[in-house]
C-alpha positions as CSV (number, residue, x, y, z in Angstrom):
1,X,107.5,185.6,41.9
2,X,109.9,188.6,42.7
3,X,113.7,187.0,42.7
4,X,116.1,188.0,45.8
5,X,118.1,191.0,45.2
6,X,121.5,190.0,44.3
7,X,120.6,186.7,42.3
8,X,122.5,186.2,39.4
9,X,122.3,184.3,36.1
10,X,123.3,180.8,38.0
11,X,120.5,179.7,40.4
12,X,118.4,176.7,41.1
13,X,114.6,176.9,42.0
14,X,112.9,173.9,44.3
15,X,108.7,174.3,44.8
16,X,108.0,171.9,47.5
17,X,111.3,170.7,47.9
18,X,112.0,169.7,44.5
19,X,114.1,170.9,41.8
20,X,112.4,172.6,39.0
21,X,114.1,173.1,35.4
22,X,114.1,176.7,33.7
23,X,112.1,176.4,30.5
24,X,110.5,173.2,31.3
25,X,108.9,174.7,34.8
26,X,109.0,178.1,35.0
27,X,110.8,180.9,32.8
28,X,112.5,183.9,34.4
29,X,111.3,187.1,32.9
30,X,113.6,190.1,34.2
31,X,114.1,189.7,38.2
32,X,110.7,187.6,37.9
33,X,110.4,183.9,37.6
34,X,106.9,182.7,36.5
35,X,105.6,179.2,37.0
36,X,104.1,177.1,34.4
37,X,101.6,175.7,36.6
38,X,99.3,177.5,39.1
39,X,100.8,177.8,42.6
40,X,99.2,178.8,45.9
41,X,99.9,179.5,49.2
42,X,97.1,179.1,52.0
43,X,96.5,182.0,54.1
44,X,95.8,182.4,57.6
45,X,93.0,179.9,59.3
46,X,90.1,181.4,60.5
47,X,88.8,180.6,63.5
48,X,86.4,177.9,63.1
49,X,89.3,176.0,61.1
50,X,91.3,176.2,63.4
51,X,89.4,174.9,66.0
52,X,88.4,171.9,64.0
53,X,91.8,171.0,63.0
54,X,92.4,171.7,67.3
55,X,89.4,169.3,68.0
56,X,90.4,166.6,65.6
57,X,87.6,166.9,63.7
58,X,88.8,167.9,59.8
59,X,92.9,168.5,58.4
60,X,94.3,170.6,56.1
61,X,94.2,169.8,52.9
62,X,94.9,173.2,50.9
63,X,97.4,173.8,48.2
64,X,100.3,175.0,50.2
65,X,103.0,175.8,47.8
66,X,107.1,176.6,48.7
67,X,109.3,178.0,46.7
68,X,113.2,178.6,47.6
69,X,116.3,179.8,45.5
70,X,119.8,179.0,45.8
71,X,122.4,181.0,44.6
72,X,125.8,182.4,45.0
73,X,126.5,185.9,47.0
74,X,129.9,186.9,48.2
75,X,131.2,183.7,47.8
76,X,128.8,182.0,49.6
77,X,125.8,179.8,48.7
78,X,122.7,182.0,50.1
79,X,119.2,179.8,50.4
80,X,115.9,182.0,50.4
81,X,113.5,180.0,51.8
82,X,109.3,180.3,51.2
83,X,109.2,182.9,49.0
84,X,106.2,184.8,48.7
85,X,104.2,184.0,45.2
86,X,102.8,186.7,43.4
87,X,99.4,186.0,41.7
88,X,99.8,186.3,38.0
């Protein structure tokens, strides 16, 4: 996954909302971070799923992974928010 321009040496990484730990959970290789685990991110619903999940008749149960980075820019504390992954 591709790091925000301007991202330093000091950030913190949360996938789903929680905090992850460089070098237990991912590792940051260049302006890259990479993930120890596989991540996804489900795509658009087709129509028929869609219109199941409209009728009631089935949910959503697909691995639907978030990543966002804090960091400092400026003097501020920036958030990017649902980052997109990059298959390995």
């Amino acid at each position: 996954m591709q790091l925000p321009a301007g991202v330093g040496s000091h950030f913190q990484v949360f996938l789903n909302g929680v905090q992850q730990q460089e070098g237990r959970d991912f590792r940051r290789e260049g302006n890259s971070i990479v993930f120890e685990k596989q991540l996804a991110q489900e795509g658009r619903l087709g129509f028929w799923r869609w219109l199941s999940l409209f009728l009631g008749v089935a949910g959503t149960y697909r691995q639907n992974d978030s990543v966002d980075v804090v960091y400092g820019a400026g003097g501020r504390r920036v958030v990017a928010s649902g980052l997109p992954l990059k298959p390995e």
